[in-house]
N, CA, C and O atoms as a printed pandas DataFrame, in Angstrom:
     atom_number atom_name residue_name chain_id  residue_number  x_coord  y_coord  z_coord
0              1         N          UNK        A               1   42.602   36.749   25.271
1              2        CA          UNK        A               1   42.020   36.384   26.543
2              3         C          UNK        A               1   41.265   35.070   26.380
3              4         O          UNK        A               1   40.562   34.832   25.398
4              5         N          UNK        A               2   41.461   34.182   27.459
5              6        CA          UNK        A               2   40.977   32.931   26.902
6              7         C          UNK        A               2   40.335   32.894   28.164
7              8         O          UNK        A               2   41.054   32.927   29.163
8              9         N          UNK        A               3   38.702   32.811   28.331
9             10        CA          UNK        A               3   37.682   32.674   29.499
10            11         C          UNK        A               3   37.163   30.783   29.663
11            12         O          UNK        A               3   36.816   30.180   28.647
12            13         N          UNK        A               4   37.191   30.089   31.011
13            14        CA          UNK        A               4   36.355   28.404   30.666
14            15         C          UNK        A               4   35.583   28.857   31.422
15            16         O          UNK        A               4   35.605   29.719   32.301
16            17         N          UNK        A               5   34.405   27.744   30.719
17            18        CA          UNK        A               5   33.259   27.530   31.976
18            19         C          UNK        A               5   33.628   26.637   32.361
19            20         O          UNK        A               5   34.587   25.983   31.951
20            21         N          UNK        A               6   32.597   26.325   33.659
21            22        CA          UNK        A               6   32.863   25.089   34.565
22            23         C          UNK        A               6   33.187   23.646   34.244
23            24         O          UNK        A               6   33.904   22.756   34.701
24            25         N          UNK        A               7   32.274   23.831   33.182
25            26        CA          UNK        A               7   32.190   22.072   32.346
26            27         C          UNK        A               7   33.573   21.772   32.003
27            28         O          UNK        A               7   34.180   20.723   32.218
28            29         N          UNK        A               8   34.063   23.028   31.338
29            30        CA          UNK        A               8   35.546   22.758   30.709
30            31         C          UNK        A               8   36.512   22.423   31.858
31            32         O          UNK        A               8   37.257   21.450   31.973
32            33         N          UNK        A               9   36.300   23.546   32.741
33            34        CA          UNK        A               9   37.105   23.412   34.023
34            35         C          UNK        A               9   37.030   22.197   34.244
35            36         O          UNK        A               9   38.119   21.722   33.923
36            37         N          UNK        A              10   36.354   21.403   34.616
37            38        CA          UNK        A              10   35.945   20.178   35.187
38            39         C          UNK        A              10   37.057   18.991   34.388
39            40         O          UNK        A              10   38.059   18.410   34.805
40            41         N          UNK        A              11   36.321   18.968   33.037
41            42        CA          UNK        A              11   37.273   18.102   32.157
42            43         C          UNK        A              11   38.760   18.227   32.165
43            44         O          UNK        A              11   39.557   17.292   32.244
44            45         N          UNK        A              12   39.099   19.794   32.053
45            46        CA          UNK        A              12   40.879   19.797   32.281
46            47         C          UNK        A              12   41.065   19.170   33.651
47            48         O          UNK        A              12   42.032   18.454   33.912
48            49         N          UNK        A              13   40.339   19.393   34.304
49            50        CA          UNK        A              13   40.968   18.915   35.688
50            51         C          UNK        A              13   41.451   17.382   35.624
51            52         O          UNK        A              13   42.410   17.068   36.329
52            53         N          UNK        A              14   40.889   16.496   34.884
53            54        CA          UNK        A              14   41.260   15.129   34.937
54            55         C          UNK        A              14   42.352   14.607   34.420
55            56         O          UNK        A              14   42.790   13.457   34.411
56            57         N          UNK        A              15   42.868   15.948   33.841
57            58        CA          UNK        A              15   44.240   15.566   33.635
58            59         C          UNK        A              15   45.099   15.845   34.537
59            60         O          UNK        A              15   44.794   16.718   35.350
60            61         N          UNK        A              16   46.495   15.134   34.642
61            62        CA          UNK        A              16   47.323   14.804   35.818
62            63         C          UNK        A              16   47.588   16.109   36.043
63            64         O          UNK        A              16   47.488   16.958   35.157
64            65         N          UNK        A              17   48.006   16.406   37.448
65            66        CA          UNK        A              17   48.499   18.122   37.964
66            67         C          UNK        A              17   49.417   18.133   36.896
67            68         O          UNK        A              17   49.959   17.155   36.380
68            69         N          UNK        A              18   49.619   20.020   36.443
69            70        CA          UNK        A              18   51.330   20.460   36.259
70            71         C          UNK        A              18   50.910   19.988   34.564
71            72         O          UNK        A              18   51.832   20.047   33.750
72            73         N          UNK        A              19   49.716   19.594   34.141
73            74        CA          UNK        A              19   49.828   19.942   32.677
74            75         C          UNK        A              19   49.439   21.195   32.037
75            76         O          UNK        A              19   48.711   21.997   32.621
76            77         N          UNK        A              20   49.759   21.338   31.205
77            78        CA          UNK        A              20   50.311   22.648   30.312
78            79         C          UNK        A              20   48.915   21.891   28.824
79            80         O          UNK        A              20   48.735   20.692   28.616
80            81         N          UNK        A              21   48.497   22.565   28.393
81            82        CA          UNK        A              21   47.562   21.967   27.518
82            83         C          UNK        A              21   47.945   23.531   26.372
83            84         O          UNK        A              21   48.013   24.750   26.528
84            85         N          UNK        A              22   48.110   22.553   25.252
85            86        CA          UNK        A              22   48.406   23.319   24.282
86            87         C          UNK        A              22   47.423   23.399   22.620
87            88         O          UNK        A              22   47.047   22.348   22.101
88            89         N          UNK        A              23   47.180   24.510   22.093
89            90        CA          UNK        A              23   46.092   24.775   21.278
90            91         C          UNK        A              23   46.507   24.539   20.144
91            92         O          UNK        A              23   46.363   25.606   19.547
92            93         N          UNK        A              24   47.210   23.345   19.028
93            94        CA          UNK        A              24   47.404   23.632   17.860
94            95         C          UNK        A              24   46.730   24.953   16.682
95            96         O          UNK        A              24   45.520   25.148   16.570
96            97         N          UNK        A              25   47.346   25.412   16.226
97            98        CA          UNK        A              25   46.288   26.359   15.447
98            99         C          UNK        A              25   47.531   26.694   14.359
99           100         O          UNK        A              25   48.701   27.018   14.563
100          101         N          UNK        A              26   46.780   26.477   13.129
101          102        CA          UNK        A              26   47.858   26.451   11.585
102          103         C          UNK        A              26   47.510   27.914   11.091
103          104         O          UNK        A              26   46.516   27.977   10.368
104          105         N          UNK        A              27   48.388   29.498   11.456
105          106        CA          UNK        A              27   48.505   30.318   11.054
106          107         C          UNK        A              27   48.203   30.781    9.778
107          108         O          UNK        A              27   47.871   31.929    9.480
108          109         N          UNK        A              28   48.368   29.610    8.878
109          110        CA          UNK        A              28   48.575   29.384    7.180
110          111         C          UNK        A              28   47.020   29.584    6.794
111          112         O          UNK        A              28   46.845   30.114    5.697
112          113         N          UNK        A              29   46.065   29.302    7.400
113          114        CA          UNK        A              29   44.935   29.381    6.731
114          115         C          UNK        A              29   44.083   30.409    7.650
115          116         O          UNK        A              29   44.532   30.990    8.638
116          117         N          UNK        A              30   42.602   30.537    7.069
117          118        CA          UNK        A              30   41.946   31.511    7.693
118          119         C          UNK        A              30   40.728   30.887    8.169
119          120         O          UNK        A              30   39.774   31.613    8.448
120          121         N          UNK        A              31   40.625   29.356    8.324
121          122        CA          UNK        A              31   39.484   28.859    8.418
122          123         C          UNK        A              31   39.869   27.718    9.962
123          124         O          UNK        A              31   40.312   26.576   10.083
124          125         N          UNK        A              32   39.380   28.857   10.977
125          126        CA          UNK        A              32   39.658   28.015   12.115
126          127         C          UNK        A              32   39.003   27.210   12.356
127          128         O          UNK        A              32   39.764   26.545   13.059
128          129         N          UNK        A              33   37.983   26.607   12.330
129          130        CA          UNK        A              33   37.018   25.609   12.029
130          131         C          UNK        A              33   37.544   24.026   11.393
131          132         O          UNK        A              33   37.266   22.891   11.782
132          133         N          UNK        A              34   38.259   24.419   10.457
133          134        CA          UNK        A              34   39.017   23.346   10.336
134          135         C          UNK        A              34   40.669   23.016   10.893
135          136         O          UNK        A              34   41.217   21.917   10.982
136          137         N          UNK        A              35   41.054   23.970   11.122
137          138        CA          UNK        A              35   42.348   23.816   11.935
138          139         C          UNK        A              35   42.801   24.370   13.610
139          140         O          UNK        A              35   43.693   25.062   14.102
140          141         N          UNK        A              36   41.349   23.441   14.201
141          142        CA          UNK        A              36   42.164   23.079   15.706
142          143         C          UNK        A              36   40.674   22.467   15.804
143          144         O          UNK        A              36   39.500   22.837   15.762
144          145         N          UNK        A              37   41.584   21.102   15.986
145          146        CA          UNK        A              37   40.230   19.255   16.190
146          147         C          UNK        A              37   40.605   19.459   17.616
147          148         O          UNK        A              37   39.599   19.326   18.313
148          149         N          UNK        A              38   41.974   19.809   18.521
149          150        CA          UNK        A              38   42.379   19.133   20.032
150          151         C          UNK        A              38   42.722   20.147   20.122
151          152         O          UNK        A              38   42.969   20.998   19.268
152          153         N          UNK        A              39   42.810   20.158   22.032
153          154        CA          UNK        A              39   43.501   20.252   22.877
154          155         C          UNK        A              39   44.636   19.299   23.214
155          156         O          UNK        A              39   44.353   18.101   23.206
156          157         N          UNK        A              40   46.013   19.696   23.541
157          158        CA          UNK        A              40   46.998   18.493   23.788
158          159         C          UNK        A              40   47.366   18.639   25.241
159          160         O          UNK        A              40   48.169   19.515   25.561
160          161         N          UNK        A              41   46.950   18.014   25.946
161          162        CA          UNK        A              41   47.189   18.312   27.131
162          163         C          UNK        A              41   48.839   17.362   27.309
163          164         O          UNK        A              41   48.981   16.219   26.875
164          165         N          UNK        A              42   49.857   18.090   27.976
165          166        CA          UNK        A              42   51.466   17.442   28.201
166          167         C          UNK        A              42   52.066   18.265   29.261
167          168         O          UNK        A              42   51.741   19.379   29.673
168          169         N          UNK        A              43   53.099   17.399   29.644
169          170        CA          UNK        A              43   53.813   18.283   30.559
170          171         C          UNK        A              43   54.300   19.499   29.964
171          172         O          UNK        A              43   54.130   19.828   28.790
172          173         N          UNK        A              44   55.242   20.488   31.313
173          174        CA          UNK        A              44   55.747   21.571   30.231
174          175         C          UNK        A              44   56.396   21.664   29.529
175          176         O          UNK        A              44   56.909   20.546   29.559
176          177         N          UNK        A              45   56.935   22.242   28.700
177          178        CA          UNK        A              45   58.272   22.112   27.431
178          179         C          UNK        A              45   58.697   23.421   27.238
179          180         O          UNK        A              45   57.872   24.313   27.440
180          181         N          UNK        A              46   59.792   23.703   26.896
181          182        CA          UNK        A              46   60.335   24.469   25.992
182          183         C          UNK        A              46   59.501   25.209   25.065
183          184         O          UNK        A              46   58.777   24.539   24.329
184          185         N          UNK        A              47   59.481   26.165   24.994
185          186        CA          UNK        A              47   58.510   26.769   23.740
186          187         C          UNK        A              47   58.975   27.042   22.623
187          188         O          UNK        A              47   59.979   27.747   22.719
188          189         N          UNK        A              48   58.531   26.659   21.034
189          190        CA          UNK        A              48   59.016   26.506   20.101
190          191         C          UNK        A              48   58.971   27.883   19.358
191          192         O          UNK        A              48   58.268   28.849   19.653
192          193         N          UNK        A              49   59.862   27.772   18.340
193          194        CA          UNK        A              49   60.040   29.538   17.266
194          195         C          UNK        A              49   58.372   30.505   17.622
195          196         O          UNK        A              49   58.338   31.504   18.342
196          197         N          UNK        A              50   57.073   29.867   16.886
197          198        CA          UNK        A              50   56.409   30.529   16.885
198          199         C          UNK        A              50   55.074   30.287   18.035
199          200         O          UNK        A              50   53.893   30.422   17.717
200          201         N          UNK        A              51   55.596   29.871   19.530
201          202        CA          UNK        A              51   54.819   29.737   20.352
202          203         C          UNK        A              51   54.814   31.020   21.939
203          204         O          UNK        A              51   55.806   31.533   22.458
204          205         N          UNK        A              52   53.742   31.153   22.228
205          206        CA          UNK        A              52   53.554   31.664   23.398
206          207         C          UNK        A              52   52.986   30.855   24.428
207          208         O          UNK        A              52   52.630   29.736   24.057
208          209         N          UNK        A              53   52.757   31.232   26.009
209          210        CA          UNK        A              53   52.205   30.536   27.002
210          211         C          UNK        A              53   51.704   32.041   27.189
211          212         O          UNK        A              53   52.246   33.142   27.097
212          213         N          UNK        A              54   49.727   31.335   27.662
213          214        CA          UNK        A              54   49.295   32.042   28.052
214          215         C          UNK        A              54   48.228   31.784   29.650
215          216         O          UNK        A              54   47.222   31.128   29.378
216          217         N          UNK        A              55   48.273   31.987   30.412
217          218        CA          UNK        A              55   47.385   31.760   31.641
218          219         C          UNK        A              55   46.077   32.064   31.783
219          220         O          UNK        A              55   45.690   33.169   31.403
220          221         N          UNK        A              56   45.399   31.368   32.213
221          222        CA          UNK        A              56   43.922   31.747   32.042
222          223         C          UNK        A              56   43.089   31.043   33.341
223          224         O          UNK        A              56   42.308   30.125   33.089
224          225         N          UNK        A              57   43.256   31.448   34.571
225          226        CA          UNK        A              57   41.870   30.863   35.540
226          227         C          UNK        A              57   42.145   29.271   35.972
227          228         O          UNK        A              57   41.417   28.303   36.193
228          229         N          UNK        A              58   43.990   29.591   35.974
229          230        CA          UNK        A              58   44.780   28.472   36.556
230          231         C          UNK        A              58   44.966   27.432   35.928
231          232         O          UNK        A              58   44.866   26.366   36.537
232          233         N          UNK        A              59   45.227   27.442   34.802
233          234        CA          UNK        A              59   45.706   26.904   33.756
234          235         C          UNK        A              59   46.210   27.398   32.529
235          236         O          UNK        A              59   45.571   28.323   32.029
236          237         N          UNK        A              60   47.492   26.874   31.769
237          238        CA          UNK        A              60   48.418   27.057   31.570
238          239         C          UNK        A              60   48.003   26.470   29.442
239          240         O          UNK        A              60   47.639   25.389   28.979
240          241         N          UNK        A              61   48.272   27.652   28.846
241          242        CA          UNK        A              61   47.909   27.067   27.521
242          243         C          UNK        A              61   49.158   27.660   26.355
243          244         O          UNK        A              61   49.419   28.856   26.229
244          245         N          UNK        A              62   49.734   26.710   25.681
245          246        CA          UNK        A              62   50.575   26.878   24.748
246          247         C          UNK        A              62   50.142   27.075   23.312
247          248         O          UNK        A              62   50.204   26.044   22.641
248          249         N          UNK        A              63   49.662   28.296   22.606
249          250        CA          UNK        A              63   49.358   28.834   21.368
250          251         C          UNK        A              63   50.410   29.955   20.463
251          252         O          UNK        A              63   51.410   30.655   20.620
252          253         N          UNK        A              64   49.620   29.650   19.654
253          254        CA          UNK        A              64   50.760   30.064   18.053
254          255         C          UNK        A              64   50.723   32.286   19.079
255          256         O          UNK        A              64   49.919   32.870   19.807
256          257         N          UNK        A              65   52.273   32.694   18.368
257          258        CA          UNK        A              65   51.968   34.057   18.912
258          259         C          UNK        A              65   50.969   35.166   18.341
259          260         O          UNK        A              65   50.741   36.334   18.654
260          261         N          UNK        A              66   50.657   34.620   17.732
261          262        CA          UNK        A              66   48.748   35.345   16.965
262          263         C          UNK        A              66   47.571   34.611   17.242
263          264         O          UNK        A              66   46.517   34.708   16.614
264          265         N          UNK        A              67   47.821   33.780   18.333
265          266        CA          UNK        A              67   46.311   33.245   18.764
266          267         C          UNK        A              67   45.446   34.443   19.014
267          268         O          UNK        A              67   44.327   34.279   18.530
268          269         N          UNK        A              68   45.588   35.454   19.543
269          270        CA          UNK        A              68   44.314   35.854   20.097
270          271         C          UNK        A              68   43.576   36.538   18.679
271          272         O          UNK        A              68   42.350   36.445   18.611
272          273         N          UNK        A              69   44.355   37.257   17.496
273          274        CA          UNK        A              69   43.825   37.473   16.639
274          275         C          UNK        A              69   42.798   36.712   15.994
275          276         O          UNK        A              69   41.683   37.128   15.677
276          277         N          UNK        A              70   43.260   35.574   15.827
277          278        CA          UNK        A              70   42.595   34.321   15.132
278          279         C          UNK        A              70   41.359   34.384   15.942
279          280         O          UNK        A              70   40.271   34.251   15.383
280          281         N          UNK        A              71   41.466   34.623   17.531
281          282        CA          UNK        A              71   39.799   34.664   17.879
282          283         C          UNK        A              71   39.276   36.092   18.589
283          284         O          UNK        A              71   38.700   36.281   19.661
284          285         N          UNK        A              72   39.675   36.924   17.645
285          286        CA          UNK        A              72   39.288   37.798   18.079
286          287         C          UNK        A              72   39.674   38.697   19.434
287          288         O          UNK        A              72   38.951   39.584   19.886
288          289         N          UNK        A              73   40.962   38.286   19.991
289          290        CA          UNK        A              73   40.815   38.364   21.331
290          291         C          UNK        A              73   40.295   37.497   22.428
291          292         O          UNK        A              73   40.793   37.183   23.509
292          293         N          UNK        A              74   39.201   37.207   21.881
293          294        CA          UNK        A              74   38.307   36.788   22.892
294          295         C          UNK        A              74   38.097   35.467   22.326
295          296         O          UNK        A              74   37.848   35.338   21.127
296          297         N          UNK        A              75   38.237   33.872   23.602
297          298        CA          UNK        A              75   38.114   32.834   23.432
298          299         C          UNK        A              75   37.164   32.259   24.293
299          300         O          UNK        A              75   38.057   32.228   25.139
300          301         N          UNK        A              76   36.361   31.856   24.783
301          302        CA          UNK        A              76   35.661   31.089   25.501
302          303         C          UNK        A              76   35.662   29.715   24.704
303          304         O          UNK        A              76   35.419   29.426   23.533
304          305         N          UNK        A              77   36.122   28.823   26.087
305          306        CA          UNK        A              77   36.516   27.208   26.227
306          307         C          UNK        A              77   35.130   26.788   26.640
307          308         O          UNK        A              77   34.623   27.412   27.572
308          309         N          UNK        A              78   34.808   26.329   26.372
309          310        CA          UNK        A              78   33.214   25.279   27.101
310          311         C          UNK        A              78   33.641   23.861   27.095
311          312         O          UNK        A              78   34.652   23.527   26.478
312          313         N          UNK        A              79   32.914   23.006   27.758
313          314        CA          UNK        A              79   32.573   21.466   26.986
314          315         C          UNK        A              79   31.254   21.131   27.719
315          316         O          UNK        A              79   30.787   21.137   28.858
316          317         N          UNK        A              80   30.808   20.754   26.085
317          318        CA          UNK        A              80   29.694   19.845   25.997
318          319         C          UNK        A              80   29.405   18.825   25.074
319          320         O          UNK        A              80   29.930   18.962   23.969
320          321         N          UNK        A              81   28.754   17.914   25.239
321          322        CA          UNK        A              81   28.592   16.880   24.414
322          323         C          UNK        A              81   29.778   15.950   23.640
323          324         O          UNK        A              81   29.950   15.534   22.494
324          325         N          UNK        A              82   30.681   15.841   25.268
325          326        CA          UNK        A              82   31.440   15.149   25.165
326          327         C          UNK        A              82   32.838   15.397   24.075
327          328         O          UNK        A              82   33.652   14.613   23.586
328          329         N          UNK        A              83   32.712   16.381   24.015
329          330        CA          UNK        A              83   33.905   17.639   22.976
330          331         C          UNK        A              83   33.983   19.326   24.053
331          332         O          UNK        A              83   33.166   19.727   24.881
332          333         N          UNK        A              84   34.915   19.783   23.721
333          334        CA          UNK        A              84   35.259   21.229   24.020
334          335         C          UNK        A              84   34.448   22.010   22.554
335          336         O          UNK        A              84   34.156   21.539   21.455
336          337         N          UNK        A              85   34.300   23.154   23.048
337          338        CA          UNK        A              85   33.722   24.034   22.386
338          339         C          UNK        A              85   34.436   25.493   22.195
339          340         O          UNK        A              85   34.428   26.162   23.229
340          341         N          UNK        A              86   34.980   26.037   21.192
341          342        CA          UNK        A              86   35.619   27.149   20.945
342          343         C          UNK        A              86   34.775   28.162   20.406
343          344         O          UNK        A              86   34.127   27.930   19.386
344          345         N          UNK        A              87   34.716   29.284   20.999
345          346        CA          UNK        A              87   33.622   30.532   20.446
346          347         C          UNK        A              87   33.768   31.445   21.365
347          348         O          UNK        A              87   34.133   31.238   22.523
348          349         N          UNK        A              88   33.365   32.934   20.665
349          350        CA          UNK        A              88   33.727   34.365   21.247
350          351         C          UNK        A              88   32.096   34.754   21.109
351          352         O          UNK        A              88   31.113   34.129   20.713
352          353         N          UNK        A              89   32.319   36.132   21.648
353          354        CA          UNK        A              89   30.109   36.703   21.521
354          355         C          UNK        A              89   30.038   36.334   19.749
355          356         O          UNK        A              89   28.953   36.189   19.186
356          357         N          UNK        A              90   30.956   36.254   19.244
357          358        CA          UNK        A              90   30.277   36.378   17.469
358          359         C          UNK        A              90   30.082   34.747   17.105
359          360         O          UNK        A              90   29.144   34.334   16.423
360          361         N          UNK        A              91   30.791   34.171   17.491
361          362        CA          UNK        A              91   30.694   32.900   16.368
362          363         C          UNK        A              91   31.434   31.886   17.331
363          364         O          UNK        A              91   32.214   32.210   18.226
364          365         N          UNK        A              92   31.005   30.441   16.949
365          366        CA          UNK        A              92   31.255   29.396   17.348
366          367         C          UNK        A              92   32.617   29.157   16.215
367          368         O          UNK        A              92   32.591   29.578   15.058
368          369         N          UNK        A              93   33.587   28.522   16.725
369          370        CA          UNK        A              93   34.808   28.171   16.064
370          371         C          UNK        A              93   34.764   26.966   15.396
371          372         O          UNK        A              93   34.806   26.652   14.206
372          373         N          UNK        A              94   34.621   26.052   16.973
373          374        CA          UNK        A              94   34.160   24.621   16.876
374          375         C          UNK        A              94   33.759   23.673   17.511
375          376         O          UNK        A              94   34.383   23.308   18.508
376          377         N          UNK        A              95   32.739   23.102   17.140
377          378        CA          UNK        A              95   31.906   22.409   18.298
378          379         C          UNK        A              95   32.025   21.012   18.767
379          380         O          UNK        A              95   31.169   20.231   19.182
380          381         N          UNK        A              96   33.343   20.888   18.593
381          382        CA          UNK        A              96   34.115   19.364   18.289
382          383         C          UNK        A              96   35.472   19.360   18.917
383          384         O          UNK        A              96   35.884   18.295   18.459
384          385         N          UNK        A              97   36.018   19.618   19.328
385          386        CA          UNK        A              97   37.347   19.807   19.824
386          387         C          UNK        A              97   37.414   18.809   20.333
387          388         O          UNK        A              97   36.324   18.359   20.687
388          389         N          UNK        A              98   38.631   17.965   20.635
389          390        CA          UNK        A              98   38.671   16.248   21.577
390          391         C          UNK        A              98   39.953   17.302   22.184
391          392         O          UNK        A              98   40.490   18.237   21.589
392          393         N          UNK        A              99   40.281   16.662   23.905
393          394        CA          UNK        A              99   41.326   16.425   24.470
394          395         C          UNK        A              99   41.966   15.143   24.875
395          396         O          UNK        A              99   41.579   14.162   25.512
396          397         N          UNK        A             100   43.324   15.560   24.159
397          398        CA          UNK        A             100   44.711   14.084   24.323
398          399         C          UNK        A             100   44.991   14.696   25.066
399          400         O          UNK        A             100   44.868   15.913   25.205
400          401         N          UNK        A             101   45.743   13.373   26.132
401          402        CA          UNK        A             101   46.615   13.591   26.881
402          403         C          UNK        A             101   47.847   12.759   27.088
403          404         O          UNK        A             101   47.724   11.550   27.287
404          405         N          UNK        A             102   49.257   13.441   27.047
405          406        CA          UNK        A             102   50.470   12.333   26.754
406          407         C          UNK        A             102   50.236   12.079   28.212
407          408         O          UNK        A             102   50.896   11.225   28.804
């Protein structure tokens, strides 16, 4: 389940309608903190061997098919301080996240 606040809301919005924003995240390790710096915000695509689309509060996010494990289930999107913010009730992920956009 992936929950935004407003701030975040706000920031996706400036990207062009009809993007699909997708969560890199490297399965291979156990230290999410270091593996997911972005958001990629792009049009839609094809979804690759080990990807899902998931919807969340009108927007559209492309993650590995064990994202929600990796956070517990539970994701809350924020932005502040000019970065996105990844964290569930237990722990902050990362307090740095940048969004690209093709």
């Amino acid at each position: 389940m992936i929950k935004l606040t407003e701030h975040a809301k706000q920031k996706l919005n400036e990207a062009p309608e009809g993007t699909v924003f997708a969560i890199p995240f490297d399965p291979g390790s156990c230290d999410i903190v270091n593996n997911v710096y972005e958001i990629k915000g792009m049009k839609d695509r094809d979804l690759e061997g080990r990807e899902k689309k998931i919807s969340a509060e009108g927007y559209d996010f492309i993650v590995d098919k064990d994202f929600e494990e990796g956070f517990d289930h539970e994701l809350e999107i924020d932005f502040s301080n000019n970065h996105f913010v990844l964290r569930n009730k237990n722990q902050i992920f990362n307090s740095r996240v940048r969004l690209t956009v093709e």
